[in-house]
C-alpha positions as a LaTeX table, in Angstrom:
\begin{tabular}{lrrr}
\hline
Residue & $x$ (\AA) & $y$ (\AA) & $z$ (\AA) \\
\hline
Unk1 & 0.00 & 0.00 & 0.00 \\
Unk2 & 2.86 & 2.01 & $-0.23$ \\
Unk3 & 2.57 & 3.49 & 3.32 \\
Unk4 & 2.42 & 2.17 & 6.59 \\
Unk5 & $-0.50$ & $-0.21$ & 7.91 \\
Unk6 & $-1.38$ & $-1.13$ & 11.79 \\
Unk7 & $-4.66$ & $-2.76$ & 13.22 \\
Unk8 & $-5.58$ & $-1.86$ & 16.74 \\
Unk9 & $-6.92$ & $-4.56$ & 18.28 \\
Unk10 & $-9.42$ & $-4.51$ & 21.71 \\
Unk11 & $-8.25$ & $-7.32$ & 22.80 \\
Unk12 & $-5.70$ & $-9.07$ & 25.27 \\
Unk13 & $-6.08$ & $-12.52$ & 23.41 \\
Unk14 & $-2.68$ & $-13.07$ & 21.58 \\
Unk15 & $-3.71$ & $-15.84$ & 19.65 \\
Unk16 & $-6.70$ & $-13.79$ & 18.42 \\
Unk17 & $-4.74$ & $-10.87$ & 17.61 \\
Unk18 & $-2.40$ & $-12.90$ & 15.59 \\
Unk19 & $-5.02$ & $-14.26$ & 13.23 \\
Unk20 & $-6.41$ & $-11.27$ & 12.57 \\
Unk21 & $-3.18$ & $-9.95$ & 11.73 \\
Unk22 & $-2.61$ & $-12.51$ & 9.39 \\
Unk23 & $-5.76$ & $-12.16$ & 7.57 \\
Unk24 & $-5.07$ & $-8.40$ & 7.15 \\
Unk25 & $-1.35$ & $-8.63$ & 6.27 \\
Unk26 & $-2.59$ & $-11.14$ & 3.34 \\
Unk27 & $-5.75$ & $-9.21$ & 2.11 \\
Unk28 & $-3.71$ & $-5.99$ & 1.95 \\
Unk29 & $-1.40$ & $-7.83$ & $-0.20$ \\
Unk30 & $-4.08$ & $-9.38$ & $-1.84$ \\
Unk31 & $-5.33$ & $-6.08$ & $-3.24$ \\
Unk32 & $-2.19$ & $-4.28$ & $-3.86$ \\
Unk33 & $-1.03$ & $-7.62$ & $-6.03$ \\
Unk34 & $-3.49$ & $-7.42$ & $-8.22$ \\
Unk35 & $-4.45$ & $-3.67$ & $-8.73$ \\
Unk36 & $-0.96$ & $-2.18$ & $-8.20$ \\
Unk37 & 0.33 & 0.20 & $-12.11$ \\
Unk38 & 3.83 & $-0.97$ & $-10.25$ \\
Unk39 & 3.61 & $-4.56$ & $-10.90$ \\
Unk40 & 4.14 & $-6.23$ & $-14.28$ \\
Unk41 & 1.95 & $-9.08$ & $-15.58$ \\
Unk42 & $-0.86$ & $-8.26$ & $-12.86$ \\
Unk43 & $-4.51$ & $-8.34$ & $-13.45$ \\
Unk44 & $-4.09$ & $-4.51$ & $-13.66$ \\
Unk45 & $-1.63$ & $-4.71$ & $-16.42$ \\
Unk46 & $-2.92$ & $-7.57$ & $-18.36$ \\
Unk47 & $-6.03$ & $-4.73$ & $-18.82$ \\
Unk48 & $-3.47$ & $-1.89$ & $-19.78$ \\
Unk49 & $-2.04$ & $-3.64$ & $-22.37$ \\
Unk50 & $-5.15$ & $-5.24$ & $-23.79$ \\
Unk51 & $-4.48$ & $-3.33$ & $-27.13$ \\
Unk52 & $-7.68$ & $-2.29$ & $-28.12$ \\
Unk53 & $-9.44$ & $-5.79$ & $-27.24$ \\
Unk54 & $-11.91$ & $-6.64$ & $-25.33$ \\
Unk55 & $-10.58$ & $-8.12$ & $-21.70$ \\
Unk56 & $-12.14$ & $-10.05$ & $-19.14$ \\
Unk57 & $-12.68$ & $-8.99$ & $-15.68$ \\
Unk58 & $-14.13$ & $-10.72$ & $-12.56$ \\
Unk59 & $-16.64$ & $-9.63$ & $-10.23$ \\
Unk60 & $-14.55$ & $-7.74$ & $-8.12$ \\
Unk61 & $-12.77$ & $-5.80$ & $-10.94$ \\
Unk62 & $-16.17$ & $-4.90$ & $-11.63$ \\
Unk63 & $-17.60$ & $-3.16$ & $-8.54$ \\
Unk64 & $-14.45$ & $-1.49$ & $-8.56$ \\
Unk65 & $-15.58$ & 0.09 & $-12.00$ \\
Unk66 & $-18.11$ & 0.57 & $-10.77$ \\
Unk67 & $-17.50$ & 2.51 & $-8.23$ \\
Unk68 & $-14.89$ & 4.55 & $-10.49$ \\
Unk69 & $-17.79$ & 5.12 & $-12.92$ \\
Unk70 & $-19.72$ & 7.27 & $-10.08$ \\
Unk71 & $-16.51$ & 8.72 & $-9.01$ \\
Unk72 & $-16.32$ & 10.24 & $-13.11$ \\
Unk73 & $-19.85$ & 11.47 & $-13.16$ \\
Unk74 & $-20.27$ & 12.95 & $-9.78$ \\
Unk75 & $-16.89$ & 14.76 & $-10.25$ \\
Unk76 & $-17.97$ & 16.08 & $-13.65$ \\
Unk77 & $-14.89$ & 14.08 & $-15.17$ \\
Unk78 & $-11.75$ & 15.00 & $-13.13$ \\
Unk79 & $-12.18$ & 12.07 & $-11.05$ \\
Unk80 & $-10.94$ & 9.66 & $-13.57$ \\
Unk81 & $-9.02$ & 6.55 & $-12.64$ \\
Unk82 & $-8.45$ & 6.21 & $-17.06$ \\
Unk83 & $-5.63$ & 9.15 & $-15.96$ \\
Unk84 & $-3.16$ & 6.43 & $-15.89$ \\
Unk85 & $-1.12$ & 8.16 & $-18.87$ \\
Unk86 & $-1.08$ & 11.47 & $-17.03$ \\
Unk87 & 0.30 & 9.95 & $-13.95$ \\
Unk88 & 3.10 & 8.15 & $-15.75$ \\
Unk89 & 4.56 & 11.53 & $-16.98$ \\
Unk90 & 4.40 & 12.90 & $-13.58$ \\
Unk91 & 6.32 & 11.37 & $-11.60$ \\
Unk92 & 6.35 & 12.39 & $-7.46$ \\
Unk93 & 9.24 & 9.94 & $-5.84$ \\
Unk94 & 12.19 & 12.21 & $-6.25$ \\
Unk95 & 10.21 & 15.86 & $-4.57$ \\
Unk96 & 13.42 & 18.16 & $-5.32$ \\
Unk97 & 14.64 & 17.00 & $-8.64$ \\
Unk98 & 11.75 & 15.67 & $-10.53$ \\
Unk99 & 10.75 & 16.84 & $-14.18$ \\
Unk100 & 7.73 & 18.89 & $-15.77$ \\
Unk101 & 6.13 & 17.39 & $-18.21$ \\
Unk102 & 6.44 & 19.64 & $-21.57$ \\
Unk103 & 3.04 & 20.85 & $-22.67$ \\
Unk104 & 3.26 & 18.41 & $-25.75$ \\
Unk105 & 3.35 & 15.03 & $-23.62$ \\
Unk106 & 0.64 & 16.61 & $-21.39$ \\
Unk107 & $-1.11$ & 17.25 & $-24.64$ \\
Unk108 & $-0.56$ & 13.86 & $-26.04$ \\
Unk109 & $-1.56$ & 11.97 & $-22.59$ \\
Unk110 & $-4.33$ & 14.12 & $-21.95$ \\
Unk111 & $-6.02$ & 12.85 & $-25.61$ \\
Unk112 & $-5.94$ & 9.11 & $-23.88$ \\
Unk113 & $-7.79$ & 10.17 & $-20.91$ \\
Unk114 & $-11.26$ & 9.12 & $-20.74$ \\
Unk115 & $-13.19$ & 7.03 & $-18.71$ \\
Unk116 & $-16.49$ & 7.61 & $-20.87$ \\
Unk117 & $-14.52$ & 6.01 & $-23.91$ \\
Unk118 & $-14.67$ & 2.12 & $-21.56$ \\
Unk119 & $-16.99$ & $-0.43$ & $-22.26$ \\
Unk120 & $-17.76$ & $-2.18$ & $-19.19$ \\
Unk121 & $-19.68$ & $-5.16$ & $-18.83$ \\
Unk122 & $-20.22$ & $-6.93$ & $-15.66$ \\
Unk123 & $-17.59$ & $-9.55$ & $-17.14$ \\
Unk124 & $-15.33$ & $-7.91$ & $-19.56$ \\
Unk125 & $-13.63$ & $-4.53$ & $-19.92$ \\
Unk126 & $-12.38$ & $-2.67$ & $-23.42$ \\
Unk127 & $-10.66$ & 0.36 & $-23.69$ \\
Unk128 & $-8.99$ & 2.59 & $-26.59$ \\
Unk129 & $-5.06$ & 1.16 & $-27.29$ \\
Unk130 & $-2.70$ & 3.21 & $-25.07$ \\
Unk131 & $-5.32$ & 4.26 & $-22.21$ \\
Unk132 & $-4.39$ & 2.72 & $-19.15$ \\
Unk133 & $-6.13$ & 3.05 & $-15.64$ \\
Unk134 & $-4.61$ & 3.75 & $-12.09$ \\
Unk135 & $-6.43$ & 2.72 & $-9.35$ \\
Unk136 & $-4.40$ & 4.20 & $-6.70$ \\
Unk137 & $-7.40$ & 6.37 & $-5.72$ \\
Unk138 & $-10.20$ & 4.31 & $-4.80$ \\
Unk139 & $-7.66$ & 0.90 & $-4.16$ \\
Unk140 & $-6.31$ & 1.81 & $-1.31$ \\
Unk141 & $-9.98$ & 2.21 & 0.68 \\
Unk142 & $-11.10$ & $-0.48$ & $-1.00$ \\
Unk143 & $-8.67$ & $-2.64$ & 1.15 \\
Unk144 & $-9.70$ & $-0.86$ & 4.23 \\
Unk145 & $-13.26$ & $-1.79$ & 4.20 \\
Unk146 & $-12.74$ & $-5.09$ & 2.46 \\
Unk147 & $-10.10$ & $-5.85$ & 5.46 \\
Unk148 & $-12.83$ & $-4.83$ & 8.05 \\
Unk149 & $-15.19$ & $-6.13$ & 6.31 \\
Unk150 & $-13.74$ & $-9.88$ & 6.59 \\
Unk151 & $-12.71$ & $-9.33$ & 10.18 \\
Unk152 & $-15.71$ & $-8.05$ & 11.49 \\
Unk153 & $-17.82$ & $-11.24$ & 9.89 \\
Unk154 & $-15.22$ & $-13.74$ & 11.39 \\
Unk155 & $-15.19$ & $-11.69$ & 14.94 \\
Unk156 & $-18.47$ & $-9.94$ & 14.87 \\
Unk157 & $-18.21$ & $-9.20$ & 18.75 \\
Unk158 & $-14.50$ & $-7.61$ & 18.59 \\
Unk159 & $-13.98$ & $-4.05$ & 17.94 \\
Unk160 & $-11.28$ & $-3.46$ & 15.48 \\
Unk161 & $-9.43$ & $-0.37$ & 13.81 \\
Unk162 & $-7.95$ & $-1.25$ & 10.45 \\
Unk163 & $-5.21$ & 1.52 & 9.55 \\
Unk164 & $-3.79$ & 1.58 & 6.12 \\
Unk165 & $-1.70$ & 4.73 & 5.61 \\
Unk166 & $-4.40$ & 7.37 & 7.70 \\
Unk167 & $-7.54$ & 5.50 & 5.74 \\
Unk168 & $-8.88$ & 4.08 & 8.43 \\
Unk169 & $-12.40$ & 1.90 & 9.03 \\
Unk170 & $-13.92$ & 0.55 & 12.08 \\
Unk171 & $-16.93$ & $-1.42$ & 11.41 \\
Unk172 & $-17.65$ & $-3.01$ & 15.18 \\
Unk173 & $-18.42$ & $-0.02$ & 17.66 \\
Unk174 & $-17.02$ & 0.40 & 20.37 \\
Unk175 & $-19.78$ & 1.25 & 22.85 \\
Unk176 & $-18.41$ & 2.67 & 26.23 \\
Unk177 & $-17.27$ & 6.44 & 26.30 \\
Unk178 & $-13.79$ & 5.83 & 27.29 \\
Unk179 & $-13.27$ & 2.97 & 25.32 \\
Unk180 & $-13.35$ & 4.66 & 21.99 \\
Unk181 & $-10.51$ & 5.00 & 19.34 \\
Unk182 & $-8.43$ & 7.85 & 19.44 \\
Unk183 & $-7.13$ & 9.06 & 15.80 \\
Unk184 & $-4.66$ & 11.72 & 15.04 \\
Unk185 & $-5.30$ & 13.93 & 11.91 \\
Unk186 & $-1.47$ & 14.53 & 11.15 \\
Unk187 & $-0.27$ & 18.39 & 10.82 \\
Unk188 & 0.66 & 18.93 & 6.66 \\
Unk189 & 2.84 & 21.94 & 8.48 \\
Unk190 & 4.05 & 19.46 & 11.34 \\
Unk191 & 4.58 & 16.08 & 10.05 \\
Unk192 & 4.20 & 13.22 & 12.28 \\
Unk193 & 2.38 & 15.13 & 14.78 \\
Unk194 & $-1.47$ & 15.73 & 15.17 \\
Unk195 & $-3.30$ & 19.08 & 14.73 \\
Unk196 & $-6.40$ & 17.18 & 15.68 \\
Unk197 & $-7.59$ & 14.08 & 17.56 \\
Unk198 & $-10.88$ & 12.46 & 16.74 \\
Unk199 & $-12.85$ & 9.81 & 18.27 \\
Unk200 & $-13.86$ & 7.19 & 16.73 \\
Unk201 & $-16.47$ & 4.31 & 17.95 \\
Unk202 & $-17.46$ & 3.18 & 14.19 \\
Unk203 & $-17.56$ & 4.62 & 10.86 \\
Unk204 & $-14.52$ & 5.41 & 8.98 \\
Unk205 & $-12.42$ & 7.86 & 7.30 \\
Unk206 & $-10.00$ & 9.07 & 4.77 \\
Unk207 & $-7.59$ & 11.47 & 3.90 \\
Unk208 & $-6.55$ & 13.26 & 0.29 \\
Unk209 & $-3.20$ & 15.17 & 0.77 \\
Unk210 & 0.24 & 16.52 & $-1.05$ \\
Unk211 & 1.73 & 16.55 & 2.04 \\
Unk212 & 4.14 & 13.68 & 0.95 \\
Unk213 & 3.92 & 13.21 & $-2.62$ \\
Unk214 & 4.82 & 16.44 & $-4.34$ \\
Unk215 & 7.61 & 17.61 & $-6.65$ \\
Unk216 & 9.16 & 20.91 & $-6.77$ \\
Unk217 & 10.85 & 23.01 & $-9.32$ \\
Unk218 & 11.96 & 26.68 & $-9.74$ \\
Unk219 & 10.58 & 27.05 & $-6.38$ \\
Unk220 & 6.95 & 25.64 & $-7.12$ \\
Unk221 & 5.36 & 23.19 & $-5.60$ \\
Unk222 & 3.21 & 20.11 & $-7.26$ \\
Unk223 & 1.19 & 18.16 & $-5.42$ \\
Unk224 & 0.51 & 14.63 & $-6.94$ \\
Unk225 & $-3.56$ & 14.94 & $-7.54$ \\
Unk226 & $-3.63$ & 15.65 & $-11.21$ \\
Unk227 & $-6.65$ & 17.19 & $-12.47$ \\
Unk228 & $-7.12$ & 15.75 & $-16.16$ \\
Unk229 & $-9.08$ & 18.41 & $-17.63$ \\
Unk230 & $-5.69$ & 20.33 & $-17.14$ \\
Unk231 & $-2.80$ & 17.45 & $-17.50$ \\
Unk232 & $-1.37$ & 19.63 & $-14.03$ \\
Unk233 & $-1.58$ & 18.81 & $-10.37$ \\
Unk234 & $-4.65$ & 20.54 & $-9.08$ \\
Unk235 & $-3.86$ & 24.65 & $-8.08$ \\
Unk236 & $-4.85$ & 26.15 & $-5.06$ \\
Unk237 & $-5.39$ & 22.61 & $-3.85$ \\
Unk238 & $-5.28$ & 22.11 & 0.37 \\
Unk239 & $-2.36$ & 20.27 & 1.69 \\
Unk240 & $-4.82$ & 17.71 & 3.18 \\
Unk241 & $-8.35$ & 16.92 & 3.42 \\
Unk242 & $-9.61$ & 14.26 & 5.45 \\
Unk243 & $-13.08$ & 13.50 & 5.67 \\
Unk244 & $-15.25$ & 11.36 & 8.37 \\
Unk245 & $-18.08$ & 8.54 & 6.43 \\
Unk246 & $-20.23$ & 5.29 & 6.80 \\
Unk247 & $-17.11$ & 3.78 & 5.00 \\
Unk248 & $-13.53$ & 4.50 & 3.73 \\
Unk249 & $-13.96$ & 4.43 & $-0.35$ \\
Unk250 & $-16.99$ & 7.31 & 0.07 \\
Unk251 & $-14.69$ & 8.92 & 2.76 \\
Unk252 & $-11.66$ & 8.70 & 0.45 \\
Unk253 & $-13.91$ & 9.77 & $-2.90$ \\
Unk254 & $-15.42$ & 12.77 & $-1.15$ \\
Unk255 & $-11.69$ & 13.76 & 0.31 \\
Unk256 & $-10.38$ & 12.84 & $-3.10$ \\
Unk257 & $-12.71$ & 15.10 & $-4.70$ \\
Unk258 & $-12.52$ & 18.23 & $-2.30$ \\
Unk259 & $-8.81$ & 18.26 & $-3.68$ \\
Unk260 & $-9.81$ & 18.51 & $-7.06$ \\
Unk261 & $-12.23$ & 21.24 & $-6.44$ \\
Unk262 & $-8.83$ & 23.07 & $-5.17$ \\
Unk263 & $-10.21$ & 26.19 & $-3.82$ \\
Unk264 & $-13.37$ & 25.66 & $-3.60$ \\
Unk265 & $-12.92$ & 22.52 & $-1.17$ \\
Unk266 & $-14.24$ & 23.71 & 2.13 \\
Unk267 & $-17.55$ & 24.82 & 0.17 \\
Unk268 & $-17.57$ & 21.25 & $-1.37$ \\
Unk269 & $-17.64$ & 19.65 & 1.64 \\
Unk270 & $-19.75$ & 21.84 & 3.68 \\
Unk271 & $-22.79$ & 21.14 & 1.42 \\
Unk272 & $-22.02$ & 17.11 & 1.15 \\
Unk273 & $-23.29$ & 17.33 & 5.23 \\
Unk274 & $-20.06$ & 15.66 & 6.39 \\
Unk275 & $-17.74$ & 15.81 & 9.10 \\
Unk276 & $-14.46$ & 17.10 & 7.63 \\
Unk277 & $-10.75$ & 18.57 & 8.38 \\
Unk278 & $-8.92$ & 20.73 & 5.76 \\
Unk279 & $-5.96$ & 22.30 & 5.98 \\
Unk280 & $-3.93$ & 24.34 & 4.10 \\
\hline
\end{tabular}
């Protein structure tokens, strides 16, 4: 998952706590094994480099679709997993000495973004040759709740907090006042520190940030959520949004999608009805 990942367990049962460990460890990897752009010959890539043809997909490949196809219409377009070809020219590893695109490869990757151009069918998948999808912003929740999910049907009495890199679901409250979790929202300006501290009996929640994936150059500073009508990282964007829902992929779209509306994302969230923390 490409950050770091921790259950919290209420429980003194080591045995217990060991089993549940294992089931996360392996559905995390699970998920990031087959949906990963960074691994070759994955389901993921065996799609990307259908050529043109149609490709089949299983059920789970599906929802995620799905789920992406909401994503696209409720952000008017510029939540668009199909960005794949935008995100390869950016690239946020090295933040002091990485490279801007030139306008004609923004150009050029910007023609193969579209997730309206798909044809999804419950059991196959074709998209135009060169279009590639990234599923880095919906995957990552996706494990959260699918992790929780599994847990809480195998220990429906035990309260757990799944933790994947600051997503975070808990789907078995926690029912006594002092008993509840106690999350951090991390300081952008402070990192590794909390500006806030939440808590949490059941629900879940999600942050969108730049905090840690951003490049600079000639003293500018690019934060990593590309907006595809544009081919550039999103302007005015916050450094962080993090958003409190019923579960972490509508807690991670809604964050996601407060970045994208860049300076308009406190007025975006006010009028969804949800709790939320932005910071800038």
């Amino acid at each position: 998952m490409a950050s770091p990942c921790e259950l919290l367990i209420a429980t003194s049962d080591v045995t217990t706590a060991s089993h549940i460990l294992n089931l996360a460890a392996h559905e995390a990897k699970r998920i990031e094994t087959k949906y990963s752009r960074f691994i070759t010959h994955n389901p993921l890539w065996q799609l990307n480099h259908g050529d043109g043809s149609p490709m089949p997909i299983d059920a789970e490949t599906h929802r995620l679709l799905s789920f992406a196809q909401q994503c696209y219409s409720l952000s008017d377009g510029r939540f668009d997993i199909s960005a794949g070809p935008l995100m390869q020219l950016w690239r946020f590893e090295d933040l002091q000495h990485g490279r801007i695109p030139s306008a004609q490869e923004i150009d050029h990757a910007k023609s193969l973004v579209d997730f309206s151009a798909l044809h999804i069918t419950p059991t196959s998948l074709q998209m135009p040759k060169a279009m590639s999808l990234d599923f880095g912003g919906i995957a990552k929740e996706y494990a959260v709740d699918n992790t929780a999910r599994l847990i809480a049907e195998r220990w429906p009495a035990l309260s757990v907090l799944v933790n994947f890199g600051g997503d975070i679901a808990c789907p078995v409250a926690r029912t006594s006042p002092e008993s509840a979790w106690q999350v951090g929202i991390e300081n952008p300006n402070a990192l590794d520190s909390a500006s806030a501290l939440l808590q949490i009996r059941q629900g879940a929640l999600a942050t969108s940030g730049t905090t840690r994936r951003y490049l600079e150059k000639d003293h500018k500073r690019y934060g990593h959520i590309v907006d595809p009508s544009s081919g550039f990282p999103v302007a005015n964007a916050p450094l962080s949004v993090t958003v409190l829902a019923q579960n972490c992929v509508m807690a991670g779209m809604l964050s996601t999608m407060a970045m994208l509306e860049g300076a308009n994302a406190e007025a975006f969230l006010t009028a969804q009805g949800v709790y939320f923390q932005v910071y800038r």
